[in-house]
N, C-alpha and C positions, 0 to 999 in steps of 0.2 A: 450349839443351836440355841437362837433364843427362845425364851420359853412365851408359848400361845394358845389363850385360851379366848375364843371370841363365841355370838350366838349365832345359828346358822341356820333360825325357822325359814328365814325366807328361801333355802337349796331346796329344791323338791325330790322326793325322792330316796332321801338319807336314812329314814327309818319311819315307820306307821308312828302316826302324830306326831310329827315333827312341827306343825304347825299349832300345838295348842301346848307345847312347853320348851326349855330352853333347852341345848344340847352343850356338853361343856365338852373341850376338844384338847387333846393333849399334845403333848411332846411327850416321846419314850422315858426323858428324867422324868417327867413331870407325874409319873403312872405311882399309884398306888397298891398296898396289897387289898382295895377294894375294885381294883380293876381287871380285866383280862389280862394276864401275865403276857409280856410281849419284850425281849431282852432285844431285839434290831430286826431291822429290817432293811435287804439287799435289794438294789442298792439305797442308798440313805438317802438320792433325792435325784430328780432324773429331771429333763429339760424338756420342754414342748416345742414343735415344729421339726419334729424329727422324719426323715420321710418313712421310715418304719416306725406303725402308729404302735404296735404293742409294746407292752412294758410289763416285762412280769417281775415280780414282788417276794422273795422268799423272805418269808416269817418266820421267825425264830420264836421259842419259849415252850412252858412245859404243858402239854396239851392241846395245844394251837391246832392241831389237825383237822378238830372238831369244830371249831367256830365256824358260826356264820358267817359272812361278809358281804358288807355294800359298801359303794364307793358313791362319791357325790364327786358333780364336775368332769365325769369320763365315763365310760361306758363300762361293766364288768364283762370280760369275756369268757372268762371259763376260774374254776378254783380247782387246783389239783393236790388234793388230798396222798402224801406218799406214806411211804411204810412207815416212819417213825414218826410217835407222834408229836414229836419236839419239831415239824416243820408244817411249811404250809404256803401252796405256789400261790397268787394272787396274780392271774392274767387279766390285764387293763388297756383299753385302747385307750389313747389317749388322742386319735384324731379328735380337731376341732376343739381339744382342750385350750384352754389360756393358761398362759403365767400366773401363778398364784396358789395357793391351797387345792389338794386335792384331798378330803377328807375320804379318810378309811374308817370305817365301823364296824367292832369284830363284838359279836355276841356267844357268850361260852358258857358256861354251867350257872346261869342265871345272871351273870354282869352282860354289861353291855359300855364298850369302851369306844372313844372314836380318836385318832390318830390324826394330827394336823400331818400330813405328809405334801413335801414343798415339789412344784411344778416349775424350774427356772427358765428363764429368758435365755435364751445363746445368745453369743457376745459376738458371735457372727456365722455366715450361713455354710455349710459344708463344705462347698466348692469353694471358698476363700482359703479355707485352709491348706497352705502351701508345705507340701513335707520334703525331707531331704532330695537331693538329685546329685548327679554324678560332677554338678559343677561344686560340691560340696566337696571337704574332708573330713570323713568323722575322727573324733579323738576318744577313746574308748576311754572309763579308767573305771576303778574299783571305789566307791567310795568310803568302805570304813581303811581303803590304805591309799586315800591320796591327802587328804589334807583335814586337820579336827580345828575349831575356831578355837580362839586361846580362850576365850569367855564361856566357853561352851562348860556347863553343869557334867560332873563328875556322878553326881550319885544314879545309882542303875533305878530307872522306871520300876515301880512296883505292879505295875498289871504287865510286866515280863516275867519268866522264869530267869531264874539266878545262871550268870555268867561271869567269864572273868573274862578282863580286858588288860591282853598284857603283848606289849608290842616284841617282845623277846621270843615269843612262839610263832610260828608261822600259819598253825593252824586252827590260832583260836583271835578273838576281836581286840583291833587295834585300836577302835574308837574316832576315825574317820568320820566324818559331820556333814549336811549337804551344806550348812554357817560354811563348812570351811572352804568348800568348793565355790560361792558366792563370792565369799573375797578372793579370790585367785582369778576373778574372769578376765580379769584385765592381761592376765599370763599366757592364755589360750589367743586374745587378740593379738599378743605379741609376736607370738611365735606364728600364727598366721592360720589357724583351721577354723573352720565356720559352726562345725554343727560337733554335739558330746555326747558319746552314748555314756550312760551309766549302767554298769550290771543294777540287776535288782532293786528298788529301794522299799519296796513293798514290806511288813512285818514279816521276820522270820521268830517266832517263840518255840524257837527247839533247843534243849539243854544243850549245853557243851556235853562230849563226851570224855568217858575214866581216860579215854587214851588220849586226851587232849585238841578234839576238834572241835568246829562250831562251824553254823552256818553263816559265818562272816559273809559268805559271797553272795548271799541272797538269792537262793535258786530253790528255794523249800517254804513256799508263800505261807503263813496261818492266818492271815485275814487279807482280802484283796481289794480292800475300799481304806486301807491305811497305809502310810509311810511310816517304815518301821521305829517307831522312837529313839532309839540309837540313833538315829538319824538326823531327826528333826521330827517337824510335824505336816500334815497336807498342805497347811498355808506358808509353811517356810518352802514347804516344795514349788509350791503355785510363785514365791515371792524371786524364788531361784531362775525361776524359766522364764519368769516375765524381764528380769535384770540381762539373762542370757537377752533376751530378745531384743532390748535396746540396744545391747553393742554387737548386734548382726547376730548371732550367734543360735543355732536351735539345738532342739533338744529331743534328744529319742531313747525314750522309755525301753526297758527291757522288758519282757512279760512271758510268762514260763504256764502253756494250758497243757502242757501234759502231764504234770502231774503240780502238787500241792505237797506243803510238810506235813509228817506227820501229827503235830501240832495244833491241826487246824479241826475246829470244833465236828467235821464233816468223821474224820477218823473215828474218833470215840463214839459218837452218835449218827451211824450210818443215815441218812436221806430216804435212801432206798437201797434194795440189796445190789443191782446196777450201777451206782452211783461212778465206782472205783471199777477196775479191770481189775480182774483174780482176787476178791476179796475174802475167798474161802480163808487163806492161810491167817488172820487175821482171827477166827474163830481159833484153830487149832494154839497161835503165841497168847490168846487170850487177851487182845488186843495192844500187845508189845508192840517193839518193831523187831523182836529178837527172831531171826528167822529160824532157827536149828530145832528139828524134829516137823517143821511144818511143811507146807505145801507150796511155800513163795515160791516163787517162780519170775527170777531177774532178769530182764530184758537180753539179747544178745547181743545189742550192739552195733547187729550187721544191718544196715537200711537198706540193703540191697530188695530182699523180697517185697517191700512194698511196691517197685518199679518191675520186677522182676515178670515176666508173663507167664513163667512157666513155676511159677511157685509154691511152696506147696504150704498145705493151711499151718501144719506145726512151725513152721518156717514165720510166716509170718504172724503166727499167736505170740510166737517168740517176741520177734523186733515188735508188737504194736500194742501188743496187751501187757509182757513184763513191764515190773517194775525198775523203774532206772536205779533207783537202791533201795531195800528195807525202809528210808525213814521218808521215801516221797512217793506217799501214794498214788499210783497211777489213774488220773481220771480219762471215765471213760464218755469221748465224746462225741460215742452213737449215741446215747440218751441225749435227747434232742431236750430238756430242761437241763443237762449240766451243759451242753453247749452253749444254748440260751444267755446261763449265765454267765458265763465269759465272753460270750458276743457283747452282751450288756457292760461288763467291767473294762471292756477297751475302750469304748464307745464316752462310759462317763470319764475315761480320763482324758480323753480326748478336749472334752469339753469343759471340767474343771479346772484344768489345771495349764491346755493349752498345748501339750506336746507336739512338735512338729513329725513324729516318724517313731514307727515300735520297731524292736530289735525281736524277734519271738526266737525263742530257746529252743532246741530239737525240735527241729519241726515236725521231721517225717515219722518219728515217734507215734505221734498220735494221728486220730483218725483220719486218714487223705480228705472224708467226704464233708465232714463237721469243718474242719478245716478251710477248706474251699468257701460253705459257706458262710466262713467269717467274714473271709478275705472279701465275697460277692457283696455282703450288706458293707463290709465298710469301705469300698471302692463306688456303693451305690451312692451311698451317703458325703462321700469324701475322696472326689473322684481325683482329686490330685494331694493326696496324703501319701506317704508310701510306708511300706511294711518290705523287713530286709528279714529269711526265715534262714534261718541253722541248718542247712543240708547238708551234712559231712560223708562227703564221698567225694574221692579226689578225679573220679569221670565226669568232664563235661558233659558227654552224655546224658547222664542222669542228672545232673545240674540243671539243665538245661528243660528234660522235661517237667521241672515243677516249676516253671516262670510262667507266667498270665501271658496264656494264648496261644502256650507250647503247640505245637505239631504234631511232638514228639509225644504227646499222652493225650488220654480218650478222653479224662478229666478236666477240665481248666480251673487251677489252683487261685487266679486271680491273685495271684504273688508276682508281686511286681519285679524285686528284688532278692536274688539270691546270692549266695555268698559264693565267692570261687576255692574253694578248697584244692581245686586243679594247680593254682596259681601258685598257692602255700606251699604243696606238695613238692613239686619242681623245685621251684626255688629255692627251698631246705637242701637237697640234695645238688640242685648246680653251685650253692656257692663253697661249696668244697673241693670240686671238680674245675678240671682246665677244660675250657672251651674248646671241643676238638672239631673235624668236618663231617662228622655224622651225629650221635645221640648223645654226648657227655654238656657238662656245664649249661650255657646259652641256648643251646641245642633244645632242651626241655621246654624252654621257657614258649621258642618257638613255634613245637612241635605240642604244644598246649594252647594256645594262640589260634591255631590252625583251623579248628573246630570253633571258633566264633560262628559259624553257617548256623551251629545248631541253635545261637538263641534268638529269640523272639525282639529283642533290644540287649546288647554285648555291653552297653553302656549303665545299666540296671543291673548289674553284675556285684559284689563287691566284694575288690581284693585286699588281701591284706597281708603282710609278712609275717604276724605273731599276735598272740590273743591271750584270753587268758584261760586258755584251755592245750596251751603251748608252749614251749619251750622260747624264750624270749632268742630274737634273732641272732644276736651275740653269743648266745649259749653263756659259758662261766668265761668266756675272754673276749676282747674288746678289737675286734677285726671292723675299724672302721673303712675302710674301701670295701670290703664287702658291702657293707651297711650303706652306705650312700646309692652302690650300685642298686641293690634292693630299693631303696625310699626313688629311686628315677625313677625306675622301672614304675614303681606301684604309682607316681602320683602324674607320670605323663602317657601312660596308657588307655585305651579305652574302657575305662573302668568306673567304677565309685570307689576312692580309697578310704582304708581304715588305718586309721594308726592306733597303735599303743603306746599308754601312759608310759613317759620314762624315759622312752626310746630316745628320743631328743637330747638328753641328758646319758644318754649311754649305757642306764640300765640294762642290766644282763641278768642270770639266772635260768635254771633248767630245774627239770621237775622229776626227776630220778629220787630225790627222796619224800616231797613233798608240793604238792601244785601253791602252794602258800610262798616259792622261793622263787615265784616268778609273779607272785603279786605283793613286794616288796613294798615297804610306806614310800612316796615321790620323800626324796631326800627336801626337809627344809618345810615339809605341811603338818608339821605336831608339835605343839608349843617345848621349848629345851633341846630343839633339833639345831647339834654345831653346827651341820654343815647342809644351806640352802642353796638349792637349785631353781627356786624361780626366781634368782638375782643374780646377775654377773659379780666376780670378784670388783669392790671396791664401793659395789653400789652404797649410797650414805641411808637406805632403806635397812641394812642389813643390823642386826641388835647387835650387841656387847660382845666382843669375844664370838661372833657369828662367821665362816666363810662362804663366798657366795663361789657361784661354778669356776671350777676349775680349767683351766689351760685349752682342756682335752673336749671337757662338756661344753665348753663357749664356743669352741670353733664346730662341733657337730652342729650346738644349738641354732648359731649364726646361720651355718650351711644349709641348714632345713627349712628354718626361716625363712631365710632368700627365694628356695624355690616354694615354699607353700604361699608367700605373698605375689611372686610371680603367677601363681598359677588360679589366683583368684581375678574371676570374671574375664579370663582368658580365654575367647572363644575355639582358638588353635586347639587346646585341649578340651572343651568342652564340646563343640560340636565338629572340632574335624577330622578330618579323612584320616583314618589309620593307614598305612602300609609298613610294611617289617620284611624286613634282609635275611633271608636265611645264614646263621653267622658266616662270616667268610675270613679266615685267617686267625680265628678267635676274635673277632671284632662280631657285636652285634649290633646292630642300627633299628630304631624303631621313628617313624616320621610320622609327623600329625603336618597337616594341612589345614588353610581356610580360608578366603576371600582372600587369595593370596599373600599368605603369611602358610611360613614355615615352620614350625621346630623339628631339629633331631636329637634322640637320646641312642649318644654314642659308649657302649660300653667296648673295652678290653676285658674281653672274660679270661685271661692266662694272665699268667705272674712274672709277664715277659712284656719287654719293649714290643708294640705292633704298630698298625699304622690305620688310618682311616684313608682309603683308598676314591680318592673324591669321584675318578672316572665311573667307578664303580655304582656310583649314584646320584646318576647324569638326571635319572628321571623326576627327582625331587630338587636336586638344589639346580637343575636348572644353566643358568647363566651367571649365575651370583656368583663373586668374587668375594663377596667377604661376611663375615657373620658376626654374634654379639654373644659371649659367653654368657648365662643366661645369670648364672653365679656369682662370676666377679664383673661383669661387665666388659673386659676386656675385649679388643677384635680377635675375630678366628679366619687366616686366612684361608678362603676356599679354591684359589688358584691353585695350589700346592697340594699333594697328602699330608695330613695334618698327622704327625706323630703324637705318640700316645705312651704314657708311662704305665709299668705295672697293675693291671686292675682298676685303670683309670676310669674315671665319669664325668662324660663332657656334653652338656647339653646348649643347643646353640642355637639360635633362632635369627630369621630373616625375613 
């Protein structure tokens, strides 16, 4: 921040005589120990022209409860003084504010300090903001295990706690960089997906532990207005999104309100005794994260009772008040000031940094009602942004009641986008199984499909094969006609799809001994890596003694390519008509429709010669004689039954 100190007789209002002597105004560096002690304040600068004028202020430092405060240039709305006196809420309208200086003035045991705090311009209005949609593909990946810049500094941050970075363990930091994810965009335009979720990239400062883990995945936040240094910094992040955004490309934040790492200065120095769910146990470890002999009380897992109508309160104290582990405390957000604050933290990344779409972590975890009202202010404000929430329950059913505008619940979640774990579920289980004429193989996928009635928009959905809280599609072996069957399925459906890092290149991995052996480094993104995968063999990009994708990875990579660049700005798959074949013969058929244009995704779900029985599906293809294999290009004659090899995947279009 630069530092600024200017005279401000002429603001009325600022403090009794302000007109008859000079006010000297600071920056948080710029504080002395002759000033009100004041270590940050949340968030670090906020933007005017927001349609929601309030802005509240948590102040941090030792005593702060007790100051006075006036603001100049905004109107003060309320101070709320909480239990500990290391904080301090500062509620500010900022209608009719301008861009520029909002001076804060804290007086406290005879100082009297003033706080240059900055008021920013938006770089444009709400409704511009364009967020993912289902004509999108997200490409998921992990960033301290996809790619670290080769110039990226070695030595560990000193305002971190000490860790080790060692790419031999699965469960502790690889040193991944967002540097390194910046140079590789040019890999994502290749292969052909539009938009990139990253887990986490927010500070995680929690120790490694004696048994070897760390919070590499970034789902245990300790400051939420930083990019974790391991990382990069805010402006390398802001520098990443904005490069994503000239080669088409957006970009969707991950963001975790249900709970926070233990780490994070709120732990040690409670807010209030509310702040956290179940914070008794907390007295009892003496402020550990050691649970044994205490009162913790772990989440259960089940998110059924929160949809549930007949539920019962231990039931859901369980699922909504546990902690999802000992080291990430659960906040709690019926306190309408720790909601606040995280209404606030999506809001300024929205706006600093420019993200087109949030991924939010467990969603049903936390409170339905807090919840809802994030979703209501940031759909007010950002009426075409979208937000994709963690609802893991493989019933569309309940899927389905947390989408914005459900039927199906009394609440309206104003959640645009929900994940289909129905979809996952299934097709885990069909692709091991033979396609038969009632419930095995295809059958699932169908008989999951079925229940489209219940959403509000089937298209605002998003499916995915594998994540990273899953067992990678391939499991530990490399069943590529499975896998193609699966990427049709998932990217000509009526869906939003999600890919995983890797998948393209044939990554595999299961989590039977560790969930770290399914977020492998992408082969070829850590400087001294033999063997690279963002280069075909042969390429003259590739270093000394380097090999670029092998035989197996270039023909998957080619293959998925083809259909993800096919399937951009395709309105057949973007806006048309679904219909789907109940399987027949182990063949399943799924047909999109549009302004007359066809595609069909013909699968052989058995491990046996079948046939695609064209009579069969008079009502879509019509009178057409011939089609366009959508892959190789080749013709598909439609006069005939088109035979089909083992397990085959033929999508064809007309």
């Amino acid at each position: 921040m630069k530092k600024l100190t200017f005279y401000l007789c002429a603001l009325a209002g600022l403090m009794s005589g302000c007109n008859s002597r000079h006010v000297n105004v600071k920056t948080l560096d710029e504080l002395t120990d002759e000033d009100v002690q004041i270590s940050r304040i949340d968030p670090t600068d906020w933007y005017a022209d927001l349609k929601d004028h309030s802005l509240q202020l948590m102040v941090y430092g030792p005593g702060i409860r007790d100051a006075k405060v006036s603001v100049s240039n905004a109107k003060l709305d309320s101070v709320v003084r909480l239990q500990s006196p290391n904080y301090l809420l500062v509620y500010v309208n900022v209608n009719h504010s301008e861009p520029g200086m909002m001076p804060l003035t804290f007086q406290l045991n005879g100082k009297t300090t003033t706080i240059a705090y900055q008021l920013k311009k938006r770089e444009m209005k709400g409704k511009e903001r364009k967020g993912f949609t289902n004509a999108d593909v997200l490409y998921m990946l992990m960033p301290d295990r996809f790619a670290k810049a080769a110039d990226s500094l070695n030595a560990q941050p000193s305002t971190l706690n000490a860790y080790q970075e060692d790419r031999t363990q699965p469960s502790l930091r690889h040193g991944g960089n967002l540097e390194g994810i910046r140079q590789h965009l040019d890999y994502f335009k290749e292969l052909g997906v539009t938009a990139l979720w990253f887990t986490p990239v927010l500070e995680n400062n929690s120790p490694d532990t004696d048994n070897g883990f760390s919070t590499y995945h970034g789902y245990a936040t300790t400051d939420y207005y930083r990019v974790d240094p391991r990382f990069g910094t805010n402006e390398e992040y802001r520098r990443l999104i904005d490069e994503a955004h000239r080669q088409g490309l957006k970009v969707v934040m991950d963001m975790i309100f249900n709970h926070c790492g233990f780490e994070h200065p709120w732990v040690a120095d409670m807010p209030s005794a509310d702040w956290f769910n179940l914070p008794e146990w907390l007295q009892d470890s003496k402020g550990t994260s050691n649970p044994e002999g205490t009162r913790f009380q772990q989440t259960s897992y089940k998110l059924t009772p929160v949809m549930d109508p007949y539920a019962s309160k231990v039931d859901m104290r369980e699922t909504v008040d546990g902690w999802f582990v000992p080291t990430m405390p659960d906040l709690n957000q019926r306190n309408p000031h720790v909601m606040r604050y995280l209404i606030q933290n999506s809001i300024w990344w929205i706006e600093t940094v420019g993200i087109d779409g949030i991924r939010m972590d467990t969603y049903p975890y936390a409170d339905r009602k807090g919840m809802a009202e994030w979703m209501r202010v940031l759909d007010r404000e950002y009426p075409n942004f979208n937000t994709v929430g963690e609802t893991w329950v493989t019933e569309p059913a309940y899927t389905a009641a947390w989408q914005k505008g459900s039927r199906l619940s009394n609440t309206n979640s104003y959640l645009k986008t929900v994940m289909d774990f129905s979809f996952f579920d299934k097709l885990s289980q069909a692709k091991n199984e033979e396609t038969d004429g009632w419930w095995q193989g295809y059958n699932r996928i169908y008989n999951s499909l079925v229940y489209d009635y219940l959403y509000e928009e089937p298209s605002n959905v998003m499916a995915f094969i594998e994540n990273h809280d899953t067992d990678r599609f391939l499991g530990n072996g490399c069943d590529t006609l499975a896998l193609k069957q699966a990427l049709a399925l998932l990217l000509t459906i009526n869906r939003t799809p999600q890919l995983y890092y890797g998948t393209e290149v044939l990554m595999n991995g299961t989590k039977e001994v560790t969930d770290g052996n399914v977020r492998c480094d992408f082969p070829g993104g850590f400087p001294g890596d033999a063997h690279n995968c963002f280069l075909p063999a042969g390429s003259k990009k590739l270093a000394a003694g380097q090999t670029g994708r092998t035989q197996a990875e270039e023909n998957m990579f080619q293959w998925l390519s083809r259909l993800l660049h096919w399937r951009q700005g395709n309105d057949v798959i973007v806006k048309g008509k679904q219909t789907q074949f109940i399987p027949w013969k182990g063949v399943y058929v799924i047909a999109r429709q549009f302004d007359g244009r066809t595609s069909l995704t013909i699968l052989n779900g058995t491990s046996k010669p079948a046939q695609f029985e064209v009579e069969r599906y008079a009502e879509v293809i019509d009178h057409v004689k011939q089609a366009k294999n959508v892959i190789t290009g080749a013709a598909v004659n439609l006069s005939k039954n088109v035979d089909l090899t083992a397990r085959e995947t033929l999508i064809v279009e007309f």
